[in-house]
PyMOL Python script that loads the backbone (N, CA, C, O; Angstrom):
from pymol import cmd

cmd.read_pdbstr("""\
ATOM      1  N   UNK A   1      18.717 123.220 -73.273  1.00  0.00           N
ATOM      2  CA  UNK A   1      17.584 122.347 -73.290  1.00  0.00           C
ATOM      3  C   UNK A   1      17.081 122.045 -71.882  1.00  0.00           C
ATOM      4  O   UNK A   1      15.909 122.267 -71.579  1.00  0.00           O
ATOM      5  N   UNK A   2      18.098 121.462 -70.890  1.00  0.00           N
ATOM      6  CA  UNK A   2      17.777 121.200 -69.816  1.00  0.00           C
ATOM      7  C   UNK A   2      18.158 122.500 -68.466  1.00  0.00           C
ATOM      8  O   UNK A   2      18.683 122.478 -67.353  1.00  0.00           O
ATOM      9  N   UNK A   3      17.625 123.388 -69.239  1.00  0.00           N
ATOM     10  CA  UNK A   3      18.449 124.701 -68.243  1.00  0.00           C
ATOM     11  C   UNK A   3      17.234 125.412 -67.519  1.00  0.00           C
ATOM     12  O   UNK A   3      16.057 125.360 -67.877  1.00  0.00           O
ATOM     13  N   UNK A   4      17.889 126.264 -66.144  1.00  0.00           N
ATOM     14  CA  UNK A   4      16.551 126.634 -65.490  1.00  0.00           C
ATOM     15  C   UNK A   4      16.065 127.590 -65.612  1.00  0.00           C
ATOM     16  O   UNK A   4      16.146 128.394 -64.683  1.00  0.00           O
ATOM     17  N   UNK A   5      15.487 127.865 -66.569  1.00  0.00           N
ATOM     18  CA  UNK A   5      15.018 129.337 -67.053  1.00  0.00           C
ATOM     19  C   UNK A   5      14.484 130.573 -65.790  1.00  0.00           C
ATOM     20  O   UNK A   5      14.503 129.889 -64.767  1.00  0.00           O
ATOM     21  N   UNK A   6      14.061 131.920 -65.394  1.00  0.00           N
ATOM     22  CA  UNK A   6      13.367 132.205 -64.247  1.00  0.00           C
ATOM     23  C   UNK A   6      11.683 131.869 -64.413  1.00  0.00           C
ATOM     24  O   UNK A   6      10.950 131.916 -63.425  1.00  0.00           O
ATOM     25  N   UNK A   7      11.103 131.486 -65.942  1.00  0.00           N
ATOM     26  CA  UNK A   7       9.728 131.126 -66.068  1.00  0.00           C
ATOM     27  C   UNK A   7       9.388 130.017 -65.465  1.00  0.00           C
ATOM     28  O   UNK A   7       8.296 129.883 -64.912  1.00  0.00           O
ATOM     29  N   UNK A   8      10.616 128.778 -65.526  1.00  0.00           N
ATOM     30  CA  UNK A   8      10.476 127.339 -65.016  1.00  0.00           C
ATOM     31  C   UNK A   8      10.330 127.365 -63.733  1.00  0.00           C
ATOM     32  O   UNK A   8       9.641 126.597 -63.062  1.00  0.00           O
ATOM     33  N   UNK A   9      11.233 128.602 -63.222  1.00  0.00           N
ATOM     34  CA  UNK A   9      11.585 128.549 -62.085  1.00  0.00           C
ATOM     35  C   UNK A   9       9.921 129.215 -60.910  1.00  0.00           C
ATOM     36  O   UNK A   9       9.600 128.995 -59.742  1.00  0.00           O
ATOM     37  N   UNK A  10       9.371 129.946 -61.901  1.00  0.00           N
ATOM     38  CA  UNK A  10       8.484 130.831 -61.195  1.00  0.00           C
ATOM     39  C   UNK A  10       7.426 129.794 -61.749  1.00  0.00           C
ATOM     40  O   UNK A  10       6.472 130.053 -61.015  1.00  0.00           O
ATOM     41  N   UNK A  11       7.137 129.103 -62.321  1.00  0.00           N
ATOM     42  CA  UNK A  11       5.890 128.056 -62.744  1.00  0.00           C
ATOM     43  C   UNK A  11       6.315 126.882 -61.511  1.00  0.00           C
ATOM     44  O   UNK A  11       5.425 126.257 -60.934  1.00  0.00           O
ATOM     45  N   UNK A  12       7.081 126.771 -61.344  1.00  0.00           N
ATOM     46  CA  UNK A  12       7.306 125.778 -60.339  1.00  0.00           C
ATOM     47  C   UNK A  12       6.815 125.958 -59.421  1.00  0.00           C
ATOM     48  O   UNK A  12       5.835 125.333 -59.015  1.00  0.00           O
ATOM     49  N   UNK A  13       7.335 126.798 -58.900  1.00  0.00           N
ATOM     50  CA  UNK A  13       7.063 127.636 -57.422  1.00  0.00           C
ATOM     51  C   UNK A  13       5.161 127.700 -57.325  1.00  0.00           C
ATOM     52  O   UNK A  13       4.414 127.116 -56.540  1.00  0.00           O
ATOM     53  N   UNK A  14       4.805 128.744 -58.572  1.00  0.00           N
ATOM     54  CA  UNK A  14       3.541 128.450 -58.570  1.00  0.00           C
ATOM     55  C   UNK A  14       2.662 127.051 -58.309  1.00  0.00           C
ATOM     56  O   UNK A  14       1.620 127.030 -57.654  1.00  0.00           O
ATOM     57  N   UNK A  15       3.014 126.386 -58.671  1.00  0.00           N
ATOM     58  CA  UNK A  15       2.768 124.991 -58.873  1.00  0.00           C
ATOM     59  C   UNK A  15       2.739 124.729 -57.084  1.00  0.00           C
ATOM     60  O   UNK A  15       1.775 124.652 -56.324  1.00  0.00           O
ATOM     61  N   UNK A  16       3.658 124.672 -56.918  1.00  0.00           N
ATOM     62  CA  UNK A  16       3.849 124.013 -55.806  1.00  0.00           C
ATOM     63  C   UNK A  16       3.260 124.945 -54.494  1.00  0.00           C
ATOM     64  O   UNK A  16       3.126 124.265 -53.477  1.00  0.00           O
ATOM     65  N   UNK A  17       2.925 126.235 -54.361  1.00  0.00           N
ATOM     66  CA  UNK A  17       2.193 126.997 -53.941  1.00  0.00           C
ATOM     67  C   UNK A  17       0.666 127.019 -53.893  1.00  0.00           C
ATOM     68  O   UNK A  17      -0.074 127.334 -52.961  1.00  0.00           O
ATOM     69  N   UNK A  18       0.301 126.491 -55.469  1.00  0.00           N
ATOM     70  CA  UNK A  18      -1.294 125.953 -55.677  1.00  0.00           C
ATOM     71  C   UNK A  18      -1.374 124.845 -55.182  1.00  0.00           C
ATOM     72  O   UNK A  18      -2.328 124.980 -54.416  1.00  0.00           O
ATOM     73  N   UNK A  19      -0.932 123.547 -55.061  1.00  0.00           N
ATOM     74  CA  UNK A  19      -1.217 122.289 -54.216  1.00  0.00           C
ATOM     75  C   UNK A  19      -0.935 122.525 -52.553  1.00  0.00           C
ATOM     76  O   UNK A  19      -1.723 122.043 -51.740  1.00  0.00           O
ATOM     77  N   UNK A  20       0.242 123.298 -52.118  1.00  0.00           N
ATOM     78  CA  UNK A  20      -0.314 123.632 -50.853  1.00  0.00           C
ATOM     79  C   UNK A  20      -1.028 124.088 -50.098  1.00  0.00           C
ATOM     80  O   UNK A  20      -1.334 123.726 -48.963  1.00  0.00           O
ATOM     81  N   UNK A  21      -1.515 125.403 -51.046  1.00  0.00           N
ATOM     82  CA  UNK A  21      -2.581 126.421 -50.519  1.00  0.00           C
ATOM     83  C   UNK A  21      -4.187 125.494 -50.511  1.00  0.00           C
ATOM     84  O   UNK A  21      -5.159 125.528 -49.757  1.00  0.00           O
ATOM     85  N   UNK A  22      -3.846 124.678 -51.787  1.00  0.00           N
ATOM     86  CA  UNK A  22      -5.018 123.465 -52.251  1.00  0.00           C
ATOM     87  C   UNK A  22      -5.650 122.688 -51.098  1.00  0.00           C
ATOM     88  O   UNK A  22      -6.793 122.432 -50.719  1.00  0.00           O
ATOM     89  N   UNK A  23      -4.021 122.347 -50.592  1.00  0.00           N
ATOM     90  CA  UNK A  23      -4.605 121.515 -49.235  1.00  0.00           C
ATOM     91  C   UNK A  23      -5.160 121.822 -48.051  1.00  0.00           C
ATOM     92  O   UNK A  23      -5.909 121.164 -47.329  1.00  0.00           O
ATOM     93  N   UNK A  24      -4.620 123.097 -47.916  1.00  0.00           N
ATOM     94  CA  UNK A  24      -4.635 123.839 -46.611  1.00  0.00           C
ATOM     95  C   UNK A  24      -6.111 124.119 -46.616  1.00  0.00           C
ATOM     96  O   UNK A  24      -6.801 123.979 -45.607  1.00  0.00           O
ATOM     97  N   UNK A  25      -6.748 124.664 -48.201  1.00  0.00           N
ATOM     98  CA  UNK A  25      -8.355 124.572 -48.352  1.00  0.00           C
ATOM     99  C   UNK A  25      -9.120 123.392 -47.708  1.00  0.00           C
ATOM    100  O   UNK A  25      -9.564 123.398 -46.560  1.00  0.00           O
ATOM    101  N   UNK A  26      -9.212 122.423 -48.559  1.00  0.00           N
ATOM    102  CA  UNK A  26      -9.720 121.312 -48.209  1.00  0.00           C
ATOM    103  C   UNK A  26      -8.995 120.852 -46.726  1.00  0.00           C
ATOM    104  O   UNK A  26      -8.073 121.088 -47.507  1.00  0.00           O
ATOM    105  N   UNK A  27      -8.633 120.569 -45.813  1.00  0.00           N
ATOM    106  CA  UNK A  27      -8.781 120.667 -44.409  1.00  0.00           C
ATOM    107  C   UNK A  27      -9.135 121.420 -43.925  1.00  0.00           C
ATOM    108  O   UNK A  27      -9.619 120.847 -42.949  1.00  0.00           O
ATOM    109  N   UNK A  28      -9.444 123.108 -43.704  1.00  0.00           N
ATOM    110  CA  UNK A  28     -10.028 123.573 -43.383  1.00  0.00           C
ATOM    111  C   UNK A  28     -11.695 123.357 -43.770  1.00  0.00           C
ATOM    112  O   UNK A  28     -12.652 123.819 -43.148  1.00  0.00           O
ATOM    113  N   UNK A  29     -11.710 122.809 -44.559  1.00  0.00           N
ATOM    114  CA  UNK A  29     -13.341 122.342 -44.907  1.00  0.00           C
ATOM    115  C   UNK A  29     -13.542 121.491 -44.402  1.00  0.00           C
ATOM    116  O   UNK A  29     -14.347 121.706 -43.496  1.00  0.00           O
ATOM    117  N   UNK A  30     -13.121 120.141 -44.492  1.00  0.00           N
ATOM    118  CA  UNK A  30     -13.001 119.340 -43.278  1.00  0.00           C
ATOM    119  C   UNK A  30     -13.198 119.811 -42.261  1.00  0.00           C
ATOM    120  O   UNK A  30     -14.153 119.183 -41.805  1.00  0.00           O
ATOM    121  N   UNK A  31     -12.842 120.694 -41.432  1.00  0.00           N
ATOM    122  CA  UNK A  31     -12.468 120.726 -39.969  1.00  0.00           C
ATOM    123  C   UNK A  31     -14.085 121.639 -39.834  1.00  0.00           C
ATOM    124  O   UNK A  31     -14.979 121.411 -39.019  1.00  0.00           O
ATOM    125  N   UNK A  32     -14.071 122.252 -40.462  1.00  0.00           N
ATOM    126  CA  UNK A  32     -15.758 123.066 -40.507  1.00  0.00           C
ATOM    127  C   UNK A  32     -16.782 122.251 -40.275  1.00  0.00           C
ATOM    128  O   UNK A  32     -17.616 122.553 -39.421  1.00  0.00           O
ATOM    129  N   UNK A  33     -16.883 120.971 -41.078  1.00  0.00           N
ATOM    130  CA  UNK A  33     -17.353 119.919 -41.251  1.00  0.00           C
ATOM    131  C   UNK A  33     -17.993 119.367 -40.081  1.00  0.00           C
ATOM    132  O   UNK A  33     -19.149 119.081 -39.768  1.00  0.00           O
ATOM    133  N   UNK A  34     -16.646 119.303 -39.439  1.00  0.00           N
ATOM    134  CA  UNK A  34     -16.326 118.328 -38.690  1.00  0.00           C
ATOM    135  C   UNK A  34     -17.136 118.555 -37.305  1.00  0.00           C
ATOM    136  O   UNK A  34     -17.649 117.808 -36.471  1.00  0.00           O
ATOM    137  N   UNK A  35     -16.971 120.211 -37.503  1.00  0.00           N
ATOM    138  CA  UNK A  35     -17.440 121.156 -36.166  1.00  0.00           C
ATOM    139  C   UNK A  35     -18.770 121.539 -36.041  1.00  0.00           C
ATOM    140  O   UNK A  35     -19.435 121.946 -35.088  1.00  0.00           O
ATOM    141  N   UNK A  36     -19.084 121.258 -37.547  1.00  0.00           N
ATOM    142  CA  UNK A  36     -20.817 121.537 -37.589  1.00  0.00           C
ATOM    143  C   UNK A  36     -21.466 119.900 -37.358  1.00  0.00           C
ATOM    144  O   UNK A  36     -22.582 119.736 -36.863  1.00  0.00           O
ATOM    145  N   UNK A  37     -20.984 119.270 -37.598  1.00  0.00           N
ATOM    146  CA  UNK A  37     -21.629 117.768 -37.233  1.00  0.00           C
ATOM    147  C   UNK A  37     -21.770 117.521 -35.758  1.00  0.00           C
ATOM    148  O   UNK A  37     -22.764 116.978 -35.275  1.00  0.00           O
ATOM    149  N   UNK A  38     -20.806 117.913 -35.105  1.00  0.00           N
ATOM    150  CA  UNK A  38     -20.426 117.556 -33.797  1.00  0.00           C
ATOM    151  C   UNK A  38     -21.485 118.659 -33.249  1.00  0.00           C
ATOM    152  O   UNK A  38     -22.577 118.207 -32.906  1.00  0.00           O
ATOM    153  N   UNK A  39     -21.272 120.100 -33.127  1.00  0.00           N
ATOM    154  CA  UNK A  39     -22.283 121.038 -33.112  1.00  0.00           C
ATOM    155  C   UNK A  39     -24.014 120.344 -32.989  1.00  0.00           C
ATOM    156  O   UNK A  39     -24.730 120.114 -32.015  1.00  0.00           O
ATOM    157  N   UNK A  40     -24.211 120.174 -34.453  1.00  0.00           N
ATOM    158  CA  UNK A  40     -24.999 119.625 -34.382  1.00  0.00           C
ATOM    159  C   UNK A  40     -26.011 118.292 -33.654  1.00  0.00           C
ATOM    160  O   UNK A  40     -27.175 118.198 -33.263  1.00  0.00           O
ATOM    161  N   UNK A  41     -24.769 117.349 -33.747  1.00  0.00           N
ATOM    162  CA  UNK A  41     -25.133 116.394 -32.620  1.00  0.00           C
ATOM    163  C   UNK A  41     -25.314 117.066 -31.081  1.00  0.00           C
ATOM    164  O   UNK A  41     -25.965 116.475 -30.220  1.00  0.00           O
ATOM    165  N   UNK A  42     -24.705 118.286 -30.847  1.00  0.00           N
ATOM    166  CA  UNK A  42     -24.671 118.314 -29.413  1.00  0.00           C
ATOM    167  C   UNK A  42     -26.393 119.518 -28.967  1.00  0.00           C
ATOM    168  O   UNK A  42     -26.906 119.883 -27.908  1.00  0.00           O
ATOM    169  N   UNK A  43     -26.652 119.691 -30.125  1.00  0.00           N
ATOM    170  CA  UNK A  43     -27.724 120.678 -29.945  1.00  0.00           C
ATOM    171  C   UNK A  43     -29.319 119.816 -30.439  1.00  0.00           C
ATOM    172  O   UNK A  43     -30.518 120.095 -30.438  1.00  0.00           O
ATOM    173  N   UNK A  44     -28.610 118.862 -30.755  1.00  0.00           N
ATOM    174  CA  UNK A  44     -30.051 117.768 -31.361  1.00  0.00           C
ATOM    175  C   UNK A  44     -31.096 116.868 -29.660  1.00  0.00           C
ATOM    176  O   UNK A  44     -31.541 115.799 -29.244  1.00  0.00           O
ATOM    177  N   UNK A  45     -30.997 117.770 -29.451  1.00  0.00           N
ATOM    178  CA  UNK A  45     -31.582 117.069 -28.065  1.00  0.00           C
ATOM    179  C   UNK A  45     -33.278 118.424 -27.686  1.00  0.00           C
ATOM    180  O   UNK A  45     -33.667 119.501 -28.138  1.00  0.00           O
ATOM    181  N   UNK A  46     -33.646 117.607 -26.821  1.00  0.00           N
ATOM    182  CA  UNK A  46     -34.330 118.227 -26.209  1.00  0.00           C
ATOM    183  C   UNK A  46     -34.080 118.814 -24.734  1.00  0.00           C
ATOM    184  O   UNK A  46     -33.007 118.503 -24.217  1.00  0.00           O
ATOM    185  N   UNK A  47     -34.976 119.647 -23.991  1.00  0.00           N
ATOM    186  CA  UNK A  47     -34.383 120.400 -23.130  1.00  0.00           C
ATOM    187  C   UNK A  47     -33.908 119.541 -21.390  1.00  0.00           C
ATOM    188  O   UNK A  47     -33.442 119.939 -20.322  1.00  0.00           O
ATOM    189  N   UNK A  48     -34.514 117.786 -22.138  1.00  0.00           N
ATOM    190  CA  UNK A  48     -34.298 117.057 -21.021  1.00  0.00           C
ATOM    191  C   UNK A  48     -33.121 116.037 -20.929  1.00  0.00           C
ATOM    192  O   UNK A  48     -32.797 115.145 -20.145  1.00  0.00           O
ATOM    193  N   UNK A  49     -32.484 116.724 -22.422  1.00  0.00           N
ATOM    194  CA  UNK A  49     -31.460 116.059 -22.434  1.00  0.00           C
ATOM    195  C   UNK A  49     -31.699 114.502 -23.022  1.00  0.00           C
ATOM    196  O   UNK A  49     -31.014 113.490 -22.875  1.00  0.00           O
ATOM    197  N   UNK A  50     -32.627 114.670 -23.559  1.00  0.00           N
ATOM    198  CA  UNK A  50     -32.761 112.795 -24.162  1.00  0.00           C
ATOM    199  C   UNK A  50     -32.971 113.549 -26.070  1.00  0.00           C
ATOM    200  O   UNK A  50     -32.943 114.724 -26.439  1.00  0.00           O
ATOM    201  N   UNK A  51     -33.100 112.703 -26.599  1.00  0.00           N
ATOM    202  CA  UNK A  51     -33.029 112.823 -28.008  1.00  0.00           C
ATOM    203  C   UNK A  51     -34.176 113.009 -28.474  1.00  0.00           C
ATOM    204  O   UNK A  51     -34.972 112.820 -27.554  1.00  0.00           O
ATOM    205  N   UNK A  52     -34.860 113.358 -29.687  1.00  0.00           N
ATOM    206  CA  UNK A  52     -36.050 113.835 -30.334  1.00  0.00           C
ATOM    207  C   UNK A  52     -36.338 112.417 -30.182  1.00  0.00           C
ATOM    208  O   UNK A  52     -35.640 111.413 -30.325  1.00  0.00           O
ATOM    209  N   UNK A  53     -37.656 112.617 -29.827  1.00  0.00           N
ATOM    210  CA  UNK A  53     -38.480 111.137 -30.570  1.00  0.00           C
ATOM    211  C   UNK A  53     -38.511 110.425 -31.838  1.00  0.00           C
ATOM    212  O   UNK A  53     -38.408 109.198 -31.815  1.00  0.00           O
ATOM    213  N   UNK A  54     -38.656 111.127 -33.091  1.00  0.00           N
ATOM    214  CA  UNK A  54     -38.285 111.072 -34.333  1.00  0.00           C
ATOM    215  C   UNK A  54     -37.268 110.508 -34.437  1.00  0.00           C
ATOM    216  O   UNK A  54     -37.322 109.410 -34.992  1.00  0.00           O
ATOM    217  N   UNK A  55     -35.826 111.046 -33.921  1.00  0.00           N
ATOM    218  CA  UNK A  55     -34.474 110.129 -34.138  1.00  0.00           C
ATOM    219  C   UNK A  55     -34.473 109.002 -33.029  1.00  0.00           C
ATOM    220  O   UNK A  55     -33.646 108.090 -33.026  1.00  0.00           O
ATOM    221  N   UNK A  56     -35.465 109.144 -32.098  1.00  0.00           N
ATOM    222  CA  UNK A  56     -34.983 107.874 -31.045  1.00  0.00           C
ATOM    223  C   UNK A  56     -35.690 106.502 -31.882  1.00  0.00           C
ATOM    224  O   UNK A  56     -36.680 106.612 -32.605  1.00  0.00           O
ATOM    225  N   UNK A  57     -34.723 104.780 -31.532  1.00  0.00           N
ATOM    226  CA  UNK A  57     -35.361 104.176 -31.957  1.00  0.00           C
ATOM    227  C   UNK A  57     -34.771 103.410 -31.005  1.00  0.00           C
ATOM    228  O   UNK A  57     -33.817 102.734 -31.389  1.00  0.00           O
ATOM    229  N   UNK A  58     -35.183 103.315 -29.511  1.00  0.00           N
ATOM    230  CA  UNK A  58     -34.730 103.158 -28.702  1.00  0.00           C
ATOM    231  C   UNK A  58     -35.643 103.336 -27.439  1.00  0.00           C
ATOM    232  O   UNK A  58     -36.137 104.415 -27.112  1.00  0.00           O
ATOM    233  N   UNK A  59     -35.796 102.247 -26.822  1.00  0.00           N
ATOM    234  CA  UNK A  59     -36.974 102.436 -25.829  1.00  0.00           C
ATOM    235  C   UNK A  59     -36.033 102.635 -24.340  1.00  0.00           C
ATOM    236  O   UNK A  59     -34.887 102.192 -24.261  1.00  0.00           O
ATOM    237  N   UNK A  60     -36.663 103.314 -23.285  1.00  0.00           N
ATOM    238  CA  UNK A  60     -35.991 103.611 -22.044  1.00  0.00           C
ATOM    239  C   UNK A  60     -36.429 102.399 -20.892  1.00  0.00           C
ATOM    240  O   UNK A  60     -37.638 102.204 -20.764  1.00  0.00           O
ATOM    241  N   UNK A  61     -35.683 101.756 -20.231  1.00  0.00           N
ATOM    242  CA  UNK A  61     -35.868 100.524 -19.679  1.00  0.00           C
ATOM    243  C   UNK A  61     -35.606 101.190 -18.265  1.00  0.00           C
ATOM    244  O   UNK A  61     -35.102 102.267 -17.948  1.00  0.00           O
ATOM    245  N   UNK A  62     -36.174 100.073 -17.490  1.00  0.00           N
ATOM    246  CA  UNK A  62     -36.157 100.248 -15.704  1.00  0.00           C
ATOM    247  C   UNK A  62     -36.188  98.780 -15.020  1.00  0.00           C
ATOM    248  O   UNK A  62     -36.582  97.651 -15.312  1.00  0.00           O
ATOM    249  N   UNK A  63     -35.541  99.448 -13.933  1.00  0.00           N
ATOM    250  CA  UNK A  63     -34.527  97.882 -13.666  1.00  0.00           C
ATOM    251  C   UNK A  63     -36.239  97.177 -12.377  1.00  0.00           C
ATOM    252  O   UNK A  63     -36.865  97.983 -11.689  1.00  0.00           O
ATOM    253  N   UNK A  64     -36.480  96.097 -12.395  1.00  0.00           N
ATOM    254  CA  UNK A  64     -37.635  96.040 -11.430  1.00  0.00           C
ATOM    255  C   UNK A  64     -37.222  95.605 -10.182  1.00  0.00           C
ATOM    256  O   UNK A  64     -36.186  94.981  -9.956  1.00  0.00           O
ATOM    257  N   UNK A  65     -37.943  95.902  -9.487  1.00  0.00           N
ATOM    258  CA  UNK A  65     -37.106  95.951  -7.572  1.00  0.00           C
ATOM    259  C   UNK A  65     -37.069  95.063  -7.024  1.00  0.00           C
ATOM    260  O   UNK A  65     -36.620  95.060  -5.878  1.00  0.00           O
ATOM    261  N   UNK A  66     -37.513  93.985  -7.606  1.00  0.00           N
ATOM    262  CA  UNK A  66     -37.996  92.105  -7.044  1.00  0.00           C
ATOM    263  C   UNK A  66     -36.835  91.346  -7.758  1.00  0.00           C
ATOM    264  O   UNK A  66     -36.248  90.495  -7.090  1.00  0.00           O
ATOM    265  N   UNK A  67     -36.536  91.511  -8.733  1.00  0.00           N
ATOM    266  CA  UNK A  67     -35.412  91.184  -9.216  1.00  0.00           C
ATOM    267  C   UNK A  67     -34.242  91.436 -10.144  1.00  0.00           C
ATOM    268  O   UNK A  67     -33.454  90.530 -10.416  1.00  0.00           O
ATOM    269  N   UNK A  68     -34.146  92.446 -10.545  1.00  0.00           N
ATOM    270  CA  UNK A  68     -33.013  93.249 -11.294  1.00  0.00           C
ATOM    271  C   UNK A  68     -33.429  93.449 -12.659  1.00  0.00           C
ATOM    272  O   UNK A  68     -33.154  94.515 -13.209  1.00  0.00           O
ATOM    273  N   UNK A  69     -34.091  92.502 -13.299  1.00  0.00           N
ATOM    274  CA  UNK A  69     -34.327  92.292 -14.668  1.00  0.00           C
ATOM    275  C   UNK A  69     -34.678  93.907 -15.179  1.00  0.00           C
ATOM    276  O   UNK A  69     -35.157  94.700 -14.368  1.00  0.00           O
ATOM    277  N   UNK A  70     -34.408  94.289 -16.524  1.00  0.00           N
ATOM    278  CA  UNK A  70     -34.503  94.958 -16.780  1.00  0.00           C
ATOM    279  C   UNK A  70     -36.095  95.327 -17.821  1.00  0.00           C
ATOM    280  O   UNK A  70     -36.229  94.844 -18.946  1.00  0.00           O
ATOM    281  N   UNK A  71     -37.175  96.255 -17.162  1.00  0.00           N
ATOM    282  CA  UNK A  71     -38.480  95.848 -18.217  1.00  0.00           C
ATOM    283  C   UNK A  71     -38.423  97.191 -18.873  1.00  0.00           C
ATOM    284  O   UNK A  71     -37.598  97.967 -18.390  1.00  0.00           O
ATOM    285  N   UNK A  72     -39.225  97.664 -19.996  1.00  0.00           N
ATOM    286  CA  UNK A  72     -39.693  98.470 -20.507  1.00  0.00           C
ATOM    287  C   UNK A  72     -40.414  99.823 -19.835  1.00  0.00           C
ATOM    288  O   UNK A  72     -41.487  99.875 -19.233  1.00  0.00           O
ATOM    289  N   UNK A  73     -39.700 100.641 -20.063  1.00  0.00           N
ATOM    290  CA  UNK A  73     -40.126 102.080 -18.780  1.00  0.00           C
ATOM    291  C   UNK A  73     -41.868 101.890 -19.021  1.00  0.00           C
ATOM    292  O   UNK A  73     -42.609 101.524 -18.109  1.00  0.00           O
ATOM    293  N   UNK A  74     -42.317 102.190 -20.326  1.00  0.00           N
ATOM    294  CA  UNK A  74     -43.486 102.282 -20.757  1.00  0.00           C
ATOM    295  C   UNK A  74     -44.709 101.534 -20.750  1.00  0.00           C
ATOM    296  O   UNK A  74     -45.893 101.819 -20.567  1.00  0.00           O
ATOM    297  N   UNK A  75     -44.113 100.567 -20.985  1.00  0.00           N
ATOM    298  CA  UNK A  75     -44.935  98.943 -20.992  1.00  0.00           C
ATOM    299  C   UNK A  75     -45.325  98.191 -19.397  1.00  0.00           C
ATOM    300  O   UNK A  75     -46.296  97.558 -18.981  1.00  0.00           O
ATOM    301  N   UNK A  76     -43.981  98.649 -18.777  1.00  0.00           N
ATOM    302  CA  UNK A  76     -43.850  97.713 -17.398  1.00  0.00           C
ATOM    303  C   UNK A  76     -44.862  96.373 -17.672  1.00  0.00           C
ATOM    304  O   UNK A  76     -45.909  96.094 -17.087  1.00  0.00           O
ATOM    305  N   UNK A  77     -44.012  95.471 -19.032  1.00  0.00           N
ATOM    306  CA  UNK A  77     -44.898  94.299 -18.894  1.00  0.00           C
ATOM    307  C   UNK A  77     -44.113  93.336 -17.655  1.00  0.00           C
ATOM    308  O   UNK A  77     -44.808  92.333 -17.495  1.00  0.00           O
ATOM    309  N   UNK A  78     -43.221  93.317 -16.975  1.00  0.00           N
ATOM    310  CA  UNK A  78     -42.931  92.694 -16.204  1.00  0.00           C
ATOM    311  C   UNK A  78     -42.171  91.529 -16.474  1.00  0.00           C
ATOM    312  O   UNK A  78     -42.340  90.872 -17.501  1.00  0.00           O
ATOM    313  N   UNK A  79     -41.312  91.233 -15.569  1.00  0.00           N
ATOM    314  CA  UNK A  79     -40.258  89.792 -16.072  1.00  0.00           C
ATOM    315  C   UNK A  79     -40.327  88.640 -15.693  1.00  0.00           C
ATOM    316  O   UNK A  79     -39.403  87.851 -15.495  1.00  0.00           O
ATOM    317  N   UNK A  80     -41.986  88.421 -15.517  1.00  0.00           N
ATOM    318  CA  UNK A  80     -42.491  86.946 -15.443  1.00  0.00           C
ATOM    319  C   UNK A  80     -41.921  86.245 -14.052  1.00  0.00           C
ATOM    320  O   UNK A  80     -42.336  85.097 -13.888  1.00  0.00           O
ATOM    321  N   UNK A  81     -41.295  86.607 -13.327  1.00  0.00           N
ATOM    322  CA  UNK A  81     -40.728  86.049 -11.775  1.00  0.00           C
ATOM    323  C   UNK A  81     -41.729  86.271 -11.275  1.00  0.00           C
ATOM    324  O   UNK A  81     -42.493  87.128 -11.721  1.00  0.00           O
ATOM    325  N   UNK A  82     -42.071  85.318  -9.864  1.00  0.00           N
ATOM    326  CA  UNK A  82     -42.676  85.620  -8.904  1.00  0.00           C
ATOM    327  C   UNK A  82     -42.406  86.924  -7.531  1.00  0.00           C
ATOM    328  O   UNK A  82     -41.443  87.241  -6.833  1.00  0.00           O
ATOM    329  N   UNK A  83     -43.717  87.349  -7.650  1.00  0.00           N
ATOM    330  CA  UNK A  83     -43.624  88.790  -6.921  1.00  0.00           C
ATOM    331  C   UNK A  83     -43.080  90.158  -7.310  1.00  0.00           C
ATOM    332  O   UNK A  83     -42.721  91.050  -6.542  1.00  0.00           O
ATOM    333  N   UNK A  84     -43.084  90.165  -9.003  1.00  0.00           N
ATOM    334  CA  UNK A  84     -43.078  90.868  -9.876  1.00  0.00           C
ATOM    335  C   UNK A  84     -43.778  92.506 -10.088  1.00  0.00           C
ATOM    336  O   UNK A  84     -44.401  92.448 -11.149  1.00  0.00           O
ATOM    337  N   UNK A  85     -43.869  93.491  -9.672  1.00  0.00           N
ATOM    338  CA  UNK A  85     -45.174  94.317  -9.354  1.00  0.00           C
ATOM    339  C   UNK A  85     -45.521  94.959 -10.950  1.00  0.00           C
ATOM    340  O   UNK A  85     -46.587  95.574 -10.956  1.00  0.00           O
ATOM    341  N   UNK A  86     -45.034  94.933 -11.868  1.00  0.00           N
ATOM    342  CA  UNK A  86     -44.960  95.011 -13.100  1.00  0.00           C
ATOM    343  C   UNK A  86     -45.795  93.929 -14.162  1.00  0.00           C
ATOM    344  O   UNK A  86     -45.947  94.285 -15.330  1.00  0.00           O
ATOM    345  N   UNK A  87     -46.328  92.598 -13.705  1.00  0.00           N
ATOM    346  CA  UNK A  87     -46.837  91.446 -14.085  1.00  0.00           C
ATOM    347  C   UNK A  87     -48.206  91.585 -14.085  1.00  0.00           C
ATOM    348  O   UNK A  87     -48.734  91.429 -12.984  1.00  0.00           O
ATOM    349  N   UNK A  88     -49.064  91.884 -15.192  1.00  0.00           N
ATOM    350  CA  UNK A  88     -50.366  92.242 -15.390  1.00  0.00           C
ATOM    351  C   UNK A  88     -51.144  91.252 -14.946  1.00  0.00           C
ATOM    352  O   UNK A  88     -52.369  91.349 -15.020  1.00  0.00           O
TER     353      UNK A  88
END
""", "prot")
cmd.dss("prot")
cmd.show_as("cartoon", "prot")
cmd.util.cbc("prot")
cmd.orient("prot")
């Protein structure tokens, strides 16, 4: 009843051959994954090295020379101090 037949013995084995090989799949998919994301992030740029406009949501700032504050590259509305050269 409780004896080890060579079928038990070779279903086992199988068994335990399909969940390893199982795993070894799925991490390697993972790791593909993993390499095309990263890939991807590293090729998502433009040729100046800043990010598509589309994905940027993020404005580029500049520090002003009168006093450190940091204004808007684009805008240069200025940081309201006196002697400001950025202050419309």
């Amino acid at each position: 009843m409780f004896g080890l037949s060579p079928n038990k013995i070779l279903f086992t084995a199988l068994i335990i051959a399909a969940v390893w090989y199982g795993f070894k799949w799925l991490n390697r998919l993972q790791a593909d994954q993993k390499k095309k994301t990263k890939h991807a992030a590293r090729h998502d740029r433009t040729s100046a090295g800043q990010p598509r406009s589309k994905d940027a949501d993020f404005e580029e700032l500049v520090a002003c020379p009168t006093c450190g504050d940091y204004v808007i590259a684009d805008k240069k509305s200025g940081c309201g101090k006196e002697n400001c050269p950025y202050d419309k």
